[in-house]
N, C-alpha and C positions, 0 to 999 in steps of 0.2 A: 504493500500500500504506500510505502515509504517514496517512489518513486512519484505517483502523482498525485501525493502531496507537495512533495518537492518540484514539482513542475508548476502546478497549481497554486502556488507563493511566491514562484517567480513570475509569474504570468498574471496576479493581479495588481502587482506594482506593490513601492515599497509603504505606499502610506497603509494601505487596506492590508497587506502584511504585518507591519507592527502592529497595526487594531487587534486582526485576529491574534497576534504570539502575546499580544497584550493581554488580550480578555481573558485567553488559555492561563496567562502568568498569576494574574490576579489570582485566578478560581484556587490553585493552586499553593500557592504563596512562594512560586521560584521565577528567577529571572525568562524575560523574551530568547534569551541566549541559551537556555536550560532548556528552555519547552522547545524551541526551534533544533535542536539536537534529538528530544524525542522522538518530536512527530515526522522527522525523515529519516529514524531507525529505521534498518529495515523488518523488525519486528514490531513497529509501531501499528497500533488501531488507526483506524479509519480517523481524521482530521477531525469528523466533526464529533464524535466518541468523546473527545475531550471536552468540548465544550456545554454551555449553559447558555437559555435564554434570556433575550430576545440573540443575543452575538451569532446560536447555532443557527437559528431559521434567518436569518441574513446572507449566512457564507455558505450556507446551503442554495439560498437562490444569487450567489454569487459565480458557487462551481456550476450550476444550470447554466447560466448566462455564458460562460467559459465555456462551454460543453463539454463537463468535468463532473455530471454528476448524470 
């Protein structure tokens, strides 16, 4: 999954990147840099797995948009 995640963060630019590895961090309580290393393990769950709403049903009609979901 780790792959088009990783495609998928680069392809929505960097602002909408930090939103999402932000929302992920918060929920969390570890750095953008920390969560961004998970979700492109390649053992990593599905991108949106990690997150909470409203941020999931956002980057979910984000990856639709990208035709990535």
């Amino acid at each position: 999954m780790s792959h088009n995640t990783t495609a998928f963060l680069a392809a929505v630019g960097e602002k909408a990147k930090a939103l999402i590895l932000g929302s992920i961090a918060r929920h969390y309580g570890r750095s953008a840099e920390e969560i961004y290393v998970e979700v492109t393990d390649p053992d990593a769950h599905h991108l949106l797995d990690y997150m909470v709403e409203p941020d999931r049903g956002a980057t979910s009609a984000l990856m639709q948009r990208h035709g990535m979901r």
